[in-house]
C-alpha positions, 0 to 999 in steps of 0.5 A, a space after each residue: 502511500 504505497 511507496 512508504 507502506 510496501 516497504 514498511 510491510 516487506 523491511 520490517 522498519 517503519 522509519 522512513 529515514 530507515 527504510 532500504 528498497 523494497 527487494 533488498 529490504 526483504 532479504 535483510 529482513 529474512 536473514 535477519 529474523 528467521 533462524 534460518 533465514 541467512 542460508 535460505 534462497 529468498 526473493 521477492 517478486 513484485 507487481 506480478 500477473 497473477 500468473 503461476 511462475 515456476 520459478 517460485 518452487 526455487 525459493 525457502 522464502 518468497 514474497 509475492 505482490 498482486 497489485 490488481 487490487 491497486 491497479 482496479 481501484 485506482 482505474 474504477 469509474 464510480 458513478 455513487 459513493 460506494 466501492 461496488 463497482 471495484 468489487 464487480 472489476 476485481 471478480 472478473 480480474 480474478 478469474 483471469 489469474 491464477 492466484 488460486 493455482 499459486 497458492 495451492 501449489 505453494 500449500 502442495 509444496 509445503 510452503 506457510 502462505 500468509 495473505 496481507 495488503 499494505 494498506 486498504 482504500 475508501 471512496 472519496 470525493 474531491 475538495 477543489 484543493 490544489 496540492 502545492 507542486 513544489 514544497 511538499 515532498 510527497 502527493 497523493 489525493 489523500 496525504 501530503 508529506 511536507 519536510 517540516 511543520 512550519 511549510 504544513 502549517 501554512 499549507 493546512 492553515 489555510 484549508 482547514 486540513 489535518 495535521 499529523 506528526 510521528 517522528 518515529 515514522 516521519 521524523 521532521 516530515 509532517 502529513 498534512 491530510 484532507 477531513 473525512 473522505 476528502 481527497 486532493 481533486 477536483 471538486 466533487 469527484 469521486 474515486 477511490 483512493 488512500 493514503 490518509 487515516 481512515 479506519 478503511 485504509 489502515 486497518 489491513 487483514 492478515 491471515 494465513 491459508 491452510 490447505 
């Protein structure tokens, strides 16, 4: 879930008990792991346009979201099981940025750039199951956070859904999540989605640019 995942990748805590907003998280995390980092200007600037900002250069460090990739994903019409009509989406969306401006300007200025995401996606076809409104904490169309194991076991019991635990991310939460590429929606609908754990949405590539 981008709420939880966002904040992990930009606070550097994967508690959720733990975790700070994303903006205030950030600077904590500068001051407290870069041997510079309390007496750097530091700021994270987030969904932006993609277009160049001036203000970047006042920065040591900066972090810089591009929420195109989400915003195209979550907007694409999928007429088959296949991520290809997103890509076409996101090669038109490109162009009309200037990520490739942003970054060769930072790498011009002497700026590390690394590219990362928070989580990836998948394309995913509706269950017919309705998430309940009230008792879970978190929804998405692919993951449910319920408070506590007995209210995700009453929920998955009777679906035949998935559960995980991991009290050193969830603590007492529980993830009740749909098989395969099932997402919470109307039956046999097809989108592209995330939030649960398919290799395609948590492994996330990490590299750092050079000039």
């Amino acid at each position: 879930l981008t709420s939880i995942s966002r904040k992990a990748l930009f606070t550097g805590v994967i508690s959720m008990d733990q975790m700070e907003a994303e903006s205030t998280g950030f600077i904590r995390t500068v001051e407290l792991y870069f041997p510079w980092g309390k007496d750097a200007n530091k700021r994270l600037f987030i969904n932006t346009n993609g277009r160049w900002n001036r203000d970047y250069l006042g920065y040591d460090v900066l972090g810089i979201v591009f929420d195109i990739i989400d915003k195209a994903g979550h907007n694409s019409i999928l007429f088959a099981k296949s991520k290809k009509s997103m890509h076409q989406q996101l090669k038109y969306l490109y162009k009309q940025t200037q990520i490739d401006l942003i970054i060769s300007t930072l790498l011009d200025e002497g700026y590390r750039v690394f590219i990362t995401a928070d989580h990836g996606s998948i394309w995913c076809c509706g269950n017919g199951i309705r998430a309940d409104r009230y008792l879970a904490e978190e929804r998405a169309m692919r993951a449910l956070i319920y408070p506590n194991l007995k209210l995700a076991e009453e929920f998955a019991s009777k679906h035949d859904l998935e559960l995980l635990q991991n009290q050193r991310i969830l603590g007492e939460r529980v993830l009740v999540l749909p098989k395969g590429r099932d997402m919470y929606n109307m039956q046999g609908k097809i989108a592209i989605s995330h939030g649960a754990a398919h290799i395609e949405e948590v492994i996330i590539p990490f590299v750092e640019v050079f000039s």
